[in-house]
Backbone bond lengths (Angstrom), bond angles and torsions (degrees), N, CA, C in turn:
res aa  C-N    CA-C-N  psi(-1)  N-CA   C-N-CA  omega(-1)  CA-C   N-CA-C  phi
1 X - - - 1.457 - - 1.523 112.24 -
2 X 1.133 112.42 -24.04 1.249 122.45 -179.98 1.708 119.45 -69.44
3 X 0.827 101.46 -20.39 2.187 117.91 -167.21 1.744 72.26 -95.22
4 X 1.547 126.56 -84.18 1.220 121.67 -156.72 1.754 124.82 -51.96
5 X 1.187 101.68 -39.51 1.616 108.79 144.14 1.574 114.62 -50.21
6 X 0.553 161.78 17.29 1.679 138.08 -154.77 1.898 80.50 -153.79
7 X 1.012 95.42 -44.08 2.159 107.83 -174.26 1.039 94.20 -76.20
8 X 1.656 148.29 -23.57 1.178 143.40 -170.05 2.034 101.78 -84.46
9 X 1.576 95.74 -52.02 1.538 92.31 -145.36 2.138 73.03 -65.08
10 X 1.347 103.95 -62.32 2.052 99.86 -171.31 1.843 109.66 -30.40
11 X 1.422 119.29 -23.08 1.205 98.37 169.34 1.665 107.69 -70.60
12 X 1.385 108.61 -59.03 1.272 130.91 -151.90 1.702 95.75 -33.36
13 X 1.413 112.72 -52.13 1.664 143.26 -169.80 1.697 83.16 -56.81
14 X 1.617 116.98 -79.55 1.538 107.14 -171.04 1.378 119.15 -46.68
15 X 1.106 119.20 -35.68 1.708 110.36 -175.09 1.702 122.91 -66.54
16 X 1.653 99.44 -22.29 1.700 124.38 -154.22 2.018 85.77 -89.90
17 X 1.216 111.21 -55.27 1.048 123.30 -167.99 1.722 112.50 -72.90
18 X 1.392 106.51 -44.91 1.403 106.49 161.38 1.273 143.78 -56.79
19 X 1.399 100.76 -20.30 1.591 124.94 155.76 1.179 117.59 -75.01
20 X 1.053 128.21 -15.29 1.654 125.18 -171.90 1.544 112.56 74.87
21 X 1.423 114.44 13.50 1.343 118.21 169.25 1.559 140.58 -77.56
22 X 1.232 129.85 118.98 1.840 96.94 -173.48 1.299 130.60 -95.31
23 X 1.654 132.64 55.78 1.148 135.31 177.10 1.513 104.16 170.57
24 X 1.579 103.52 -146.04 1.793 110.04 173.68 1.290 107.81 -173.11
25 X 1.096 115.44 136.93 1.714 133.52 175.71 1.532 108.55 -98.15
26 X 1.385 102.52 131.27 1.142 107.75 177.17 1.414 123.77 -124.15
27 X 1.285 144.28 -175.81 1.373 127.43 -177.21 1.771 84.09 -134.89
28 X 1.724 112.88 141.50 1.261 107.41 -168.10 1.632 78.11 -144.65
29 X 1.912 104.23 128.87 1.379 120.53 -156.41 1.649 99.35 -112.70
30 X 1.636 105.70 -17.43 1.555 111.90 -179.04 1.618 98.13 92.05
31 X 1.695 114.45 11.48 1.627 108.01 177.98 1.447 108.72 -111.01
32 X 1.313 129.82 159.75 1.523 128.78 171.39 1.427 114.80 -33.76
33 X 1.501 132.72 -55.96 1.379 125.07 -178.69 1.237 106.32 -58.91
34 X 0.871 131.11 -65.74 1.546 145.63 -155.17 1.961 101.62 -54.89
35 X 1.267 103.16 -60.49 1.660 127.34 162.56 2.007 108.73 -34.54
36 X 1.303 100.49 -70.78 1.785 104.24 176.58 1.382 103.90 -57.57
37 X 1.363 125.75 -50.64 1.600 104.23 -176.02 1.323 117.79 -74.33
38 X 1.204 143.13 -39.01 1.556 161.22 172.27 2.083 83.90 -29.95
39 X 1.161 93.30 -83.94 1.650 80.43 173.40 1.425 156.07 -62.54
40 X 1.399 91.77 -14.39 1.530 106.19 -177.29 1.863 94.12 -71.79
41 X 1.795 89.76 -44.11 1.920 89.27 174.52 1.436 117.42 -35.12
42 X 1.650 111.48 -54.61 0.955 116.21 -125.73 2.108 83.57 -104.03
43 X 0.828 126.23 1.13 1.726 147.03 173.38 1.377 88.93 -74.30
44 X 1.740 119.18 -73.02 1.130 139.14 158.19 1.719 126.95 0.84
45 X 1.537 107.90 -69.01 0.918 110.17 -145.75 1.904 92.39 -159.81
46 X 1.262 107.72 66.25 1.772 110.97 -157.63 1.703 98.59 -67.26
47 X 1.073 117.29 -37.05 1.767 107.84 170.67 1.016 110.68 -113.91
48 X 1.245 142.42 58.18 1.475 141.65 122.73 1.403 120.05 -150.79
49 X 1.582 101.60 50.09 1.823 100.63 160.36 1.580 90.99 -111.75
50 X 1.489 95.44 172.89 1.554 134.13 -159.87 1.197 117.86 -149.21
51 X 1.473 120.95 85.90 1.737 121.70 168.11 1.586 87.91 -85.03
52 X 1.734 78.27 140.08 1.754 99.92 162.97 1.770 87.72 -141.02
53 X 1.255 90.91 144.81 1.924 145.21 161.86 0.736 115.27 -64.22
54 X 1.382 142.90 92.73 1.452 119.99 166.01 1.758 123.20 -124.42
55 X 1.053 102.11 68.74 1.373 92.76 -178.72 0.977 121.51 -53.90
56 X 1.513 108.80 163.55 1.792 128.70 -169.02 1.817 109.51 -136.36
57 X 1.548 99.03 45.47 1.827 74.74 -161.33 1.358 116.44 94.55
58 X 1.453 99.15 1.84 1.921 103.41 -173.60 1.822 110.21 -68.93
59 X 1.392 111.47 155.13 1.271 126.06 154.10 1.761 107.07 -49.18
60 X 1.532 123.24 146.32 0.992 153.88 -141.16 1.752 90.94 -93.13
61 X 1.750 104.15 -47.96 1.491 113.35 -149.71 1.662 93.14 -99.38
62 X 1.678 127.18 12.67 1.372 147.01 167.55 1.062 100.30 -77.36
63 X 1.909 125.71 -50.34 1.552 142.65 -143.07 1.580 73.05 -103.35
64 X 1.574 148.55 -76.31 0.992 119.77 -149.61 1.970 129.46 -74.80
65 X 1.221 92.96 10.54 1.310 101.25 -178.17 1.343 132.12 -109.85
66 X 1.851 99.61 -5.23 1.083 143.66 168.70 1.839 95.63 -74.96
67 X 0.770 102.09 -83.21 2.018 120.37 170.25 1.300 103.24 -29.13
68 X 1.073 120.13 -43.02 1.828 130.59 -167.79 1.854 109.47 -66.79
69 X 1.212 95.80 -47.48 1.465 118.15 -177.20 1.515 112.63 -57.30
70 X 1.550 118.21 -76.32 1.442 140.75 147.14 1.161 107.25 -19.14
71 X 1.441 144.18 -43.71 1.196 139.11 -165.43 1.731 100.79 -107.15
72 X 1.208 115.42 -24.28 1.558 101.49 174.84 1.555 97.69 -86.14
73 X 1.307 127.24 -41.19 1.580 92.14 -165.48 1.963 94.05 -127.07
74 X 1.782 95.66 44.64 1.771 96.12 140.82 1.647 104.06 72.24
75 X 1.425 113.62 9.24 1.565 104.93 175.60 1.593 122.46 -69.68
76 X 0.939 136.89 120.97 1.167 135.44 -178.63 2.073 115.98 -66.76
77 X 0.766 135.59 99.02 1.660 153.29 -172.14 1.339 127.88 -99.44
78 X 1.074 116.47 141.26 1.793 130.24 -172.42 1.460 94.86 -130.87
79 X 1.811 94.70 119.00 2.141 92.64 168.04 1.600 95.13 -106.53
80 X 1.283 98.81 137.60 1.423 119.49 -179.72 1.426 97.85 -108.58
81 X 1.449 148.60 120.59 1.404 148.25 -177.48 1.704 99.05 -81.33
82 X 0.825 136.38 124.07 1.833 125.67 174.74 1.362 106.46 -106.52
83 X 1.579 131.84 7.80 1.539 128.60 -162.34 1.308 77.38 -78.71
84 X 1.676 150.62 -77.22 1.406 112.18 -140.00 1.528 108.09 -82.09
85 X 1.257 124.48 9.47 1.347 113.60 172.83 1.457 120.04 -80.33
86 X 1.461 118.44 -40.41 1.267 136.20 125.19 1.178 133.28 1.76
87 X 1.662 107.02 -86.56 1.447 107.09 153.87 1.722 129.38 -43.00
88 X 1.098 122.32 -42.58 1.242 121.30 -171.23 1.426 122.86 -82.99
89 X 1.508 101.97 -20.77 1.522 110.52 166.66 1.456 120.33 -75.98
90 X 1.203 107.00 -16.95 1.732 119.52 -179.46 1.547 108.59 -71.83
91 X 2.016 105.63 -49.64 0.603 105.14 157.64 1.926 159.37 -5.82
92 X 1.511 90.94 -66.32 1.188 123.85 177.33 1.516 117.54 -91.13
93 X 1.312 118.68 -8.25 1.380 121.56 175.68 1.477 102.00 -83.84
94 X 1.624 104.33 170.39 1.511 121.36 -160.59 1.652 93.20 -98.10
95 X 0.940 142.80 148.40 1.631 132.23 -164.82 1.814 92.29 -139.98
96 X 1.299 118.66 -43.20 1.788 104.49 -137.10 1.784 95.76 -99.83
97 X 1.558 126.26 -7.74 1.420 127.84 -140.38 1.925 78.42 -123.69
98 X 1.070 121.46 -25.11 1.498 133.69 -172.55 1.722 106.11 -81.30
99 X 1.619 102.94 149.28 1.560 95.22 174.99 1.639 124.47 -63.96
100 X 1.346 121.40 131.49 1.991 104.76 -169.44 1.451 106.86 -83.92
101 X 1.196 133.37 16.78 1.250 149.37 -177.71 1.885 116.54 -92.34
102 X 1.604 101.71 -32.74 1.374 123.27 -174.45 1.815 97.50 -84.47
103 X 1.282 118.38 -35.44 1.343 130.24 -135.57 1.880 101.04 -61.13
104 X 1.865 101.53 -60.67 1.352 98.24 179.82 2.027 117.67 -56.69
105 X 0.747 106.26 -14.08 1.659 100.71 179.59 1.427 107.22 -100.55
106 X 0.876 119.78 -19.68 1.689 123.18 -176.60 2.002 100.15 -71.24
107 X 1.467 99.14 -73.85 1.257 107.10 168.91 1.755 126.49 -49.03
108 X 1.237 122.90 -51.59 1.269 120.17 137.20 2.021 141.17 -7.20
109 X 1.347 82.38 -64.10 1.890 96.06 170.40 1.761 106.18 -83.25
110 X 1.445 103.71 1.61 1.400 85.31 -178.77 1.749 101.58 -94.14
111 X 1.448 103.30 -0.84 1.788 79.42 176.47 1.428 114.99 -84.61
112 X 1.090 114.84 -39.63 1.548 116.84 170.38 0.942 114.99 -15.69
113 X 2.313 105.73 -79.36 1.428 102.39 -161.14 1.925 112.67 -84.79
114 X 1.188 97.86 21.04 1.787 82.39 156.14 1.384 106.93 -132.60
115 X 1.736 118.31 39.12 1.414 109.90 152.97 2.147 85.12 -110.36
116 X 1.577 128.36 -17.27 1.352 123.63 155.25 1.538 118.58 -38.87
117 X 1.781 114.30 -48.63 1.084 116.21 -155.87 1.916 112.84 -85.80
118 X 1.554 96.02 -13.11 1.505 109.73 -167.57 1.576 89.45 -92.76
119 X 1.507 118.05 -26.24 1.720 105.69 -171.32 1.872 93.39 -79.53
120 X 1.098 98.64 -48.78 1.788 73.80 -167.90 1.757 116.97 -84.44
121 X 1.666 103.36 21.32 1.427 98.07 163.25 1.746 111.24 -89.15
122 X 1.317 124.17 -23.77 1.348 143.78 151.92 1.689 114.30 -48.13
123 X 1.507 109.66 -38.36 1.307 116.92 -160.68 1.926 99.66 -70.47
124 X 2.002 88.28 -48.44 1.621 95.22 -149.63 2.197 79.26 -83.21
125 X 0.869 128.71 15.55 1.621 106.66 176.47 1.385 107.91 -108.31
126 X 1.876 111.37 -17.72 1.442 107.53 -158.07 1.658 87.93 -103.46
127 X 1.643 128.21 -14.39 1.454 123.14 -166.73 1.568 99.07 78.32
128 X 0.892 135.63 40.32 1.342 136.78 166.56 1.352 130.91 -108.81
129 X 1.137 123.30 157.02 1.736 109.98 -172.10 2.123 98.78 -105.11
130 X 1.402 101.58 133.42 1.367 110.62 168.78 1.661 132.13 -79.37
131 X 1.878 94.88 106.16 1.121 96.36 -161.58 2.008 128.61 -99.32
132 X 1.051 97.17 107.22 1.843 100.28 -174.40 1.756 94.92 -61.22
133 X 1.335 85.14 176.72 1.468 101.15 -153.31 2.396 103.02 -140.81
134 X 1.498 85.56 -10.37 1.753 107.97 -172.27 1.898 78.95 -49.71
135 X 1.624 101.90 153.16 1.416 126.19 165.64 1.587 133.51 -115.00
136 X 0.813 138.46 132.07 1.845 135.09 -158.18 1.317 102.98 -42.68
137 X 1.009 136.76 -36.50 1.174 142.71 164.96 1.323 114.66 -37.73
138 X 1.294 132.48 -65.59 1.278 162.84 174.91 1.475 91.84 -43.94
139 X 1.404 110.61 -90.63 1.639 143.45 -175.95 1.418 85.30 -33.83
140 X 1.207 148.86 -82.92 1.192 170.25 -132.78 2.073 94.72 -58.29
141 X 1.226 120.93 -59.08 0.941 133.57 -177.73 1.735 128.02 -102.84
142 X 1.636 110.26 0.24 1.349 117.78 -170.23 0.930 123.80 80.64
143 X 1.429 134.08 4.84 1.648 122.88 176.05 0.918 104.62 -80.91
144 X 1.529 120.16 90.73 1.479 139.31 129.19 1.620 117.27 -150.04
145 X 1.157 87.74 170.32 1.537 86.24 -171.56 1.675 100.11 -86.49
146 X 1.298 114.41 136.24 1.668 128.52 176.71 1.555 107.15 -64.06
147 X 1.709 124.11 93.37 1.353 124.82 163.58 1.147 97.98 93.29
148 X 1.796 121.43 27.72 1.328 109.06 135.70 1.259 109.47 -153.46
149 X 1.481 169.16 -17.78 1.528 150.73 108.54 1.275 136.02 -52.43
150 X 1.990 93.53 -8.44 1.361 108.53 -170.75 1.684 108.89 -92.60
151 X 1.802 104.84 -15.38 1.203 124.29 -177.84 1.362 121.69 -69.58
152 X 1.166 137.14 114.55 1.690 124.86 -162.47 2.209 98.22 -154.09
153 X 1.234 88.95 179.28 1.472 97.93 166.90 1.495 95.03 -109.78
154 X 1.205 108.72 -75.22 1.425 104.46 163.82 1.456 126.67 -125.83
155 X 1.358 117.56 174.41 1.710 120.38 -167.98 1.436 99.83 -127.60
156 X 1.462 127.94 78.54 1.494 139.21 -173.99 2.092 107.94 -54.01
157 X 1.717 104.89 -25.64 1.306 122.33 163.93 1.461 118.41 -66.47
158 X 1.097 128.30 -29.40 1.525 143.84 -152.66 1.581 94.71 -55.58
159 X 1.150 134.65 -54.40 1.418 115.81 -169.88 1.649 117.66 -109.72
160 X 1.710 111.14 39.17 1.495 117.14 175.42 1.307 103.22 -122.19
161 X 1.194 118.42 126.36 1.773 124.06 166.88 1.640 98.78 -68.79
162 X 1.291 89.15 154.56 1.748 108.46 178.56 1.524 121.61 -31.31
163 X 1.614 112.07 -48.26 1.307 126.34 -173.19 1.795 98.54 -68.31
164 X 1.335 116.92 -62.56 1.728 106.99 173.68 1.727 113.44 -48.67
165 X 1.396 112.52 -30.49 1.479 96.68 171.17 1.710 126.01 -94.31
166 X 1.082 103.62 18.13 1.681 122.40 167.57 1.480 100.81 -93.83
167 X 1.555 123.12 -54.00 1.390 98.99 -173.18 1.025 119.51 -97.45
168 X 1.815 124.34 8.75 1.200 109.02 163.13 1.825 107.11 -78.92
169 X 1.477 109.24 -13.27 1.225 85.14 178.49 2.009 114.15 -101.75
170 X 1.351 126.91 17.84 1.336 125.41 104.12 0.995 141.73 -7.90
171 X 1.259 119.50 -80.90 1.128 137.69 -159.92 1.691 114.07 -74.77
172 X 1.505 116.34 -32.64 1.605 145.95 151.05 1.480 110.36 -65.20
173 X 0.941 126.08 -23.10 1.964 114.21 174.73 1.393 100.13 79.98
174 X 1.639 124.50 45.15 1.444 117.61 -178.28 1.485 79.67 -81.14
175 X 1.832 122.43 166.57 1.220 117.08 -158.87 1.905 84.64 -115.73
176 X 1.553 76.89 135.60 1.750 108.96 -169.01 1.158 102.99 -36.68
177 X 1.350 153.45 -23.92 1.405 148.00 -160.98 1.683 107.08 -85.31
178 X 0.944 93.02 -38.56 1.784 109.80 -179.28 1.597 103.36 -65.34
179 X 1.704 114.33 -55.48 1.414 131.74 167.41 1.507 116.78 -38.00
180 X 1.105 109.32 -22.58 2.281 118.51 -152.57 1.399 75.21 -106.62
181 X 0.823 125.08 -49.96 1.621 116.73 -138.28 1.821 121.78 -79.96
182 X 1.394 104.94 132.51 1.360 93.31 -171.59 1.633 122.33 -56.82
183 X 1.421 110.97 139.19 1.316 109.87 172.33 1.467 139.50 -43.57
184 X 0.903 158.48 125.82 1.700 163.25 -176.30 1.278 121.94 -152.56
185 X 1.043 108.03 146.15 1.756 132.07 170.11 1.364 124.76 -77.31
186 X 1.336 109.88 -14.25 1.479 117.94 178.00 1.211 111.66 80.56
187 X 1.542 105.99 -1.58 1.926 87.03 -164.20 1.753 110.13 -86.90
188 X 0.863 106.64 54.19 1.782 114.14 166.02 1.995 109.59 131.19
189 X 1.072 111.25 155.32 1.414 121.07 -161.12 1.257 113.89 -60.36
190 X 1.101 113.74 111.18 1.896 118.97 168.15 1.750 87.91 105.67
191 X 0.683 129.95 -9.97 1.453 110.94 165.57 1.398 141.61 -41.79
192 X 1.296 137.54 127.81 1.409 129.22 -168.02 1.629 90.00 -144.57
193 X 2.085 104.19 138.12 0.826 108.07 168.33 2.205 127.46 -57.88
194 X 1.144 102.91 -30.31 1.214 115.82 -176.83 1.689 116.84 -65.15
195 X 1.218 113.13 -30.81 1.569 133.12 179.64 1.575 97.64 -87.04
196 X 1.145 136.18 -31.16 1.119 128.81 -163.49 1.496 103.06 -89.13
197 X 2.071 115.55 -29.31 1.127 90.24 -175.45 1.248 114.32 -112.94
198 X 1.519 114.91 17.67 1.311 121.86 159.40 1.499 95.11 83.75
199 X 1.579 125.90 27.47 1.580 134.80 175.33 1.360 108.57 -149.94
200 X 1.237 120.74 175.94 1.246 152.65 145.80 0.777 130.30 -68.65
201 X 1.417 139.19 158.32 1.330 153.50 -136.88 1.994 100.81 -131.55
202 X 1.596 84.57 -44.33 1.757 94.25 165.09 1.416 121.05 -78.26
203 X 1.465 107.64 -39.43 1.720 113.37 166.51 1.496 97.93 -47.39
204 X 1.517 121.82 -69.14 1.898 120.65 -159.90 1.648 87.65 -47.70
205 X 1.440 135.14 -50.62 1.118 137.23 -138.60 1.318 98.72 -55.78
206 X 1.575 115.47 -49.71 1.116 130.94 -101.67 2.239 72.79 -113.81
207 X 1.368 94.85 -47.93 1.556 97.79 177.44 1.675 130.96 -57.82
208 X 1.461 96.50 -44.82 1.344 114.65 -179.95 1.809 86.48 -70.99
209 X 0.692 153.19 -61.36 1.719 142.48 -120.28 1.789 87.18 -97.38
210 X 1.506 122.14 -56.69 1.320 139.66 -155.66 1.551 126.27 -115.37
211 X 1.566 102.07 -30.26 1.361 96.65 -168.84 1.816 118.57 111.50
212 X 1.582 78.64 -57.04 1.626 101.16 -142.19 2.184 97.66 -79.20
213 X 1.464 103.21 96.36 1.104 134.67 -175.90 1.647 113.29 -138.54
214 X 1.500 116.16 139.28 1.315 132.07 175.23 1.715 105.15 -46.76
215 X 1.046 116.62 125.83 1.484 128.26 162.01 1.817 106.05 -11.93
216 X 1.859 92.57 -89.26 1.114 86.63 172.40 2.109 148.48 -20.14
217 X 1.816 89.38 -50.36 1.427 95.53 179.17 1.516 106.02 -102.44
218 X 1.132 73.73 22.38 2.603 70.21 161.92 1.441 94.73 -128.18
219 X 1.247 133.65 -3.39 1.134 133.34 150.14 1.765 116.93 -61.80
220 X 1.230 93.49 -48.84 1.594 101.70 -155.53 2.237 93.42 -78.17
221 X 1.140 111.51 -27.27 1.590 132.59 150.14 1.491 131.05 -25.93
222 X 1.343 85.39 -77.74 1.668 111.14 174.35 2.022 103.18 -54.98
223 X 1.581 99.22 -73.38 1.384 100.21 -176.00 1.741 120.60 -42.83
224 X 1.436 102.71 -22.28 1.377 85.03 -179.92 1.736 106.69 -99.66
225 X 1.277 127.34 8.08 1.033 128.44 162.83 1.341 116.65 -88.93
226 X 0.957 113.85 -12.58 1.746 128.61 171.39 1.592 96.32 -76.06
227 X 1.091 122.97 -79.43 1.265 120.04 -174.34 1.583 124.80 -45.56
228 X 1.434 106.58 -32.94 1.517 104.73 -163.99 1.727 102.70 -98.60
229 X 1.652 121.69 4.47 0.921 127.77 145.63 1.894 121.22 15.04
230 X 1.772 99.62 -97.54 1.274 81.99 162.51 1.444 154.16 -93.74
231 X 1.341 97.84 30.12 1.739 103.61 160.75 1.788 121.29 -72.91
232 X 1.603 107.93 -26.62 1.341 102.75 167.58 1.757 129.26 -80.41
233 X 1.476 104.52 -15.87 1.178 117.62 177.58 1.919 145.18 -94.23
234 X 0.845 126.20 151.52 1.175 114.22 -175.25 1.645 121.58 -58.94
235 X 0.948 106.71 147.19 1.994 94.79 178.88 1.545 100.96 -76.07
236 X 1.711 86.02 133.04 1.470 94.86 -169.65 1.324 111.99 -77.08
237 X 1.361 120.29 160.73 1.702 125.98 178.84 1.616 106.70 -135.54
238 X 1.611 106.17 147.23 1.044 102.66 -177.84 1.663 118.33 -47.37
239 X 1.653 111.01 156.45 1.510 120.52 173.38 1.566 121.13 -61.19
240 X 1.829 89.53 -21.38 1.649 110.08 -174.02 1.376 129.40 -111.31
């Protein structure tokens, strides 16, 4: 873990620097992904990374584990509260003429992309590049929201399944509670990434790394890589 750490933070440095950028912003959710990159940044780039906070309505013990991180390995952080921004955008949306079936996921993806829109307002003031934290796993199947967690400069996670980003964060002293804890997006109470996508974390593991998965759940795999299609891709334009 140590070589792949060490290849992580020297990319992190080439990509930051190859841009002509001087540091990296990160968004730190108080979850394991979010936690491994916050530091790899900050390994990276020890005086000029930037965790920002952004709750949405988040759980308390999200925000303190977020705090926990920053304070064990010295990241410097900005909490931005987004509930009344949140609120007020809901506000202003059309609710009763719309399908009520669409409503909880619509509203949902909207916290993401305006904790997206607050990282690269940090990004473009500090000269920094905005860094996602999503894992192949994730990427692999679309769990993220399109143009707002999915939005990054770069994703230093992008080619580790869940299990490589558990023991690199092992291997870093992220503090075990963060490690145990089931995965989530935050986007509303009791949520877990694993329930939401109707898989495993060892199934993705187990697909992305090998293949070698039950019919059934490389079925249930595939289809959502079929669907989420264009979240990995560029918006298409005519040929003409």
């Amino acid at each position: 873990m140590q070589q792949l750490t060490e290849q992580l933070v020297s990319w992190i440095r080439e990509q930051v620097t190859g841009a002509n950028a001087r540091g990296a912003v990160v968004g730190m959710s108080g979850g394991l992904d979010s936690s491994v990159g916050a530091v790899l940044c900050k390994l990276a780039f020890p005086e000029s990374t930037l965790g920002l906070l952004l709750p949405c309505h988040s759980i308390q013990t999200d925000i303190d584990h977020a705090r926990a991180v920053a304070s064990k390995f010295q990241i410097p952080t900005r909490l931005i509260s987004l509930d009344g921004t949140f609120d007020s955008l809901l506000r202003l949306l059309p609710h009763d003429e719309l399908d009520p079936a669409t409503r909880a996921n619509a509203e949902a993806n909207l916290k993401p992309r305006l904790r997206m829109a607050t990282l690269y307002y940090f990004a473009n003031r500090l000269h920094y590049l905005a860094v996602g934290c999503s894992n192949r796993c994730e990427l692999e199947v679309g769990y993220f929201t399109k143009y707002g967690d999915g939005a990054a400069d770069i994703l230093p996670l992008g080619n580790l399944v869940k299990s490589q980003v558990r023991s690199i964060a092992e291997h870093m002293g992220i503090p075990r509670e963060i490690i145990d804890k089931p995965a989530s997006a935050g986007l509303w109470e009791g949520q877990t990434d694993e329930q939401e996508m109707g898989l495993t974390y060892e199934q993705l593991d187990l697909y992305c790394t090998t293949g070698q998965v039950d019919e059934g759940i490389r079925k249930g795999i595939e289809d959502r890589i079929a669907l989420s299609t264009h979240k990995r891709v560029k918006p298409p334009v005519p040929p003409f």
